[in-house]
C-alpha positions in Angstrom: -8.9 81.6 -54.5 -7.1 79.2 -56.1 -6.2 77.6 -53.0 -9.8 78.1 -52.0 -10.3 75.8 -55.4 -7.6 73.5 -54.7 -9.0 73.0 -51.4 -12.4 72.3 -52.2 -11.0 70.1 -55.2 -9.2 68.1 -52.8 -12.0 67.7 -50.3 -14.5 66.6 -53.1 -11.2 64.1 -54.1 -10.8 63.0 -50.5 -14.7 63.0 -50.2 -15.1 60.6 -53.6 -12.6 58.2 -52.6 -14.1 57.9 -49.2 -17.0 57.2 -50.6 -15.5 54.3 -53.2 -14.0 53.0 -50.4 -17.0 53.1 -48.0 -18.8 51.5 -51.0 -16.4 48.7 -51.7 -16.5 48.3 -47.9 -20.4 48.4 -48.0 -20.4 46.0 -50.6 -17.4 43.3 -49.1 -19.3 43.9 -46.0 -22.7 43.2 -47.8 -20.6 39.9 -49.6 -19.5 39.1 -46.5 -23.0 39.1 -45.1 -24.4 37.0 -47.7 -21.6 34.6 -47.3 -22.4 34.2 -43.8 -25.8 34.0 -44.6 -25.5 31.3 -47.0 -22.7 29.0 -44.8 -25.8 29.5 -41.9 -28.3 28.2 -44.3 -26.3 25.4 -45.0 -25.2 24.4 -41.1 -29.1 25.3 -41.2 -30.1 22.6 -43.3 -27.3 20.1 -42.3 -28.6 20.2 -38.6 -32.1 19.9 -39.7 -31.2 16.6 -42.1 -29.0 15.4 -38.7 -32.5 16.1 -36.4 -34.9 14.4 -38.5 -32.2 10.8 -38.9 -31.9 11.1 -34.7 -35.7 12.0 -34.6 -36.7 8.7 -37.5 -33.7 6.4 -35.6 -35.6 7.7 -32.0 -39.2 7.3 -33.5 -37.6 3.3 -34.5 -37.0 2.8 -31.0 -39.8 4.0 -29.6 -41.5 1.4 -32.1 -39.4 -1.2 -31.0 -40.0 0.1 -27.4 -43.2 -0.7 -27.7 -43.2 -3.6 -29.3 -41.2 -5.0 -26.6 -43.5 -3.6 -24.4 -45.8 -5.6 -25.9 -43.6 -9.2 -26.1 -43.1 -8.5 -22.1 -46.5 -8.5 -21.7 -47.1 -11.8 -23.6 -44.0 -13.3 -21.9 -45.6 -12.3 -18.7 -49.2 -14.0 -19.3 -47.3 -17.0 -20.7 -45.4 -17.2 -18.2 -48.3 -17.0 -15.9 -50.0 -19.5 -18.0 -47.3 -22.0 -17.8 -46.7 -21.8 -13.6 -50.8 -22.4 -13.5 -50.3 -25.2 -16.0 -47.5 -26.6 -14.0 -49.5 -26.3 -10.9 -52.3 -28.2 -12.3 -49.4 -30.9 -13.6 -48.1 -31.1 -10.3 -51.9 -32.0 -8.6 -52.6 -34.7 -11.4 -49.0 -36.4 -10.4 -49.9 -35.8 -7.2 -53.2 -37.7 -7.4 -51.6 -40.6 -9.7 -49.4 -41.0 -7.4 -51.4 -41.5 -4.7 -53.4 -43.9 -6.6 -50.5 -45.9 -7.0 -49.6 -45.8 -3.4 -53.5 -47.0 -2.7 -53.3 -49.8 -5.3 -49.9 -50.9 -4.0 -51.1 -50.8 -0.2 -54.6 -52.9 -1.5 -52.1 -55.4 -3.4 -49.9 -56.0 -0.1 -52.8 -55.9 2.1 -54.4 -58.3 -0.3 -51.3 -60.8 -0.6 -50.9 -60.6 3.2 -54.2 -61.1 3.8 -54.1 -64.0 1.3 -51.3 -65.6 2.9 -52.4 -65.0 6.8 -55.6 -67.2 5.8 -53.8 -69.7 4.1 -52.4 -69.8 7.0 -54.4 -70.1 9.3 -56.3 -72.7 7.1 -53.5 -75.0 6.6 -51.7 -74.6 10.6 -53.1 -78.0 11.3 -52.9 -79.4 8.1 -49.5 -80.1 7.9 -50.1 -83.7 6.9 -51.8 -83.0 3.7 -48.3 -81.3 2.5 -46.4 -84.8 3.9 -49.7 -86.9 1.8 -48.5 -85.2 -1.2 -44.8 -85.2 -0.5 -45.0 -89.2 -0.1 -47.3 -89.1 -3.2 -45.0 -87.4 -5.3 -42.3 -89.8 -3.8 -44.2 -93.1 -4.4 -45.1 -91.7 -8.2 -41.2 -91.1 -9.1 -39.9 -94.2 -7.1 -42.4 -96.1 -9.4 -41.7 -94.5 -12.9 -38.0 -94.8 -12.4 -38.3 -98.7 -11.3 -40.2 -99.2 -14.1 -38.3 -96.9 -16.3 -35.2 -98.6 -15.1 -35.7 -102.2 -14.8 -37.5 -103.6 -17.9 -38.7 -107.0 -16.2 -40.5 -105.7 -13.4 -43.1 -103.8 -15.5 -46.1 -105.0 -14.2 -45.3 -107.3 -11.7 -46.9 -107.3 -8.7 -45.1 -107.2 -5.6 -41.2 -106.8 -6.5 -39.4 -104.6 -4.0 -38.5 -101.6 -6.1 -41.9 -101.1 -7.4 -44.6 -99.6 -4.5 -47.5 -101.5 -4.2 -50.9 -100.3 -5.9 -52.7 -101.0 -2.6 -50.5 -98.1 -1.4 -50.6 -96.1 -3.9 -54.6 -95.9 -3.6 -54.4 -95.5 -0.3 -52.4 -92.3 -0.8 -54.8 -91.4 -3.2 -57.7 -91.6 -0.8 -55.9 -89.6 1.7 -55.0 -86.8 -0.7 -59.4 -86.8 -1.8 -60.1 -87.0 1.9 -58.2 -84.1 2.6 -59.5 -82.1 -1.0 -62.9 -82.7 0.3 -62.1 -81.1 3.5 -61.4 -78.2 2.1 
């Protein structure tokens, strides 16, 4: 029986440090749980803080997405606006300038017309321009004999000095010819 003790002593031995050992194992393996546990907590909460900054920056640009939605839309109506404002531009330059082009054909068709009278008034009248010519001849001859030749002022009949019975003759010619008119 001893034996039978010895053996039972040593099973209960064997038995008891199986058991420490399955505990200490249960409990590193229970340590080692809750150390994974806790590193997946924090990986947890480290992805969760690294979603909501991409989901705040991606929220940002969907703001800014639509506010440049928005600013294309205004761009788009402006520049709508300003090709219809440029169109109308275009009509009123197109209309001034056409004025101009009607006043400047009524001015040359007025100046041509003008000049086609005159002439047509004055085709015969060629004499009235040769009146005035010899008028205009007769005056000067007769200021600068008198201007240059002190003794002839008013003496009648000296060669350099035109007659005054020509000179009114002249002068009736050029009212003949004013009257005419």
């Amino acid at each position: 029986m001893r034996n039978g003790r010895a053996i039972c002593l040593g099973v209960l031995c064997v038995l008891f440090i199986t058991s420490m050992v399955f505990a200490q194992s249960q409990s590193a393996t229970e340590t080692i749980i809750e150390k994974i546990g806790e590193s997946e907590r924090r990986v947890r909460d480290h992805v969760d803080a690294k979603v909501k900054d991409v989901e705040t920056k991606i929220s940002g640009i969907d703001t800014k997405v639509g506010t440049l939605s928005t600013d294309v839309a205004v761009n788009k109506t402006n520049i709508g606006n300003m090709q219809e404002d440029i169109r109308d531009l275009k009509g009123t330059v197109d209309r001034i300038w056409y004025g101009i082009l009607g006043i400047l054909g009524t001015l040359i068709v007025s100046i041509g017309g003008y000049f086609l009278k005159s002439w047509l008034q004055n085709r015969g009248k060629k004499d009235d321009v040769d009146a005035i010519d010899r008028l205009t001849e007769q005056i000067t001859r007769l200021i600068s004999a008198q201007a240059a030749i002190p003794e002839t002022r008013d003496v009648p009949g000296h060669p350099e000095v035109p007659s005054v019975e020509r000179l009114d003759k002249l002068t009736d010619d050029i009212r003949s010819i004013h009257h005419d008119e």
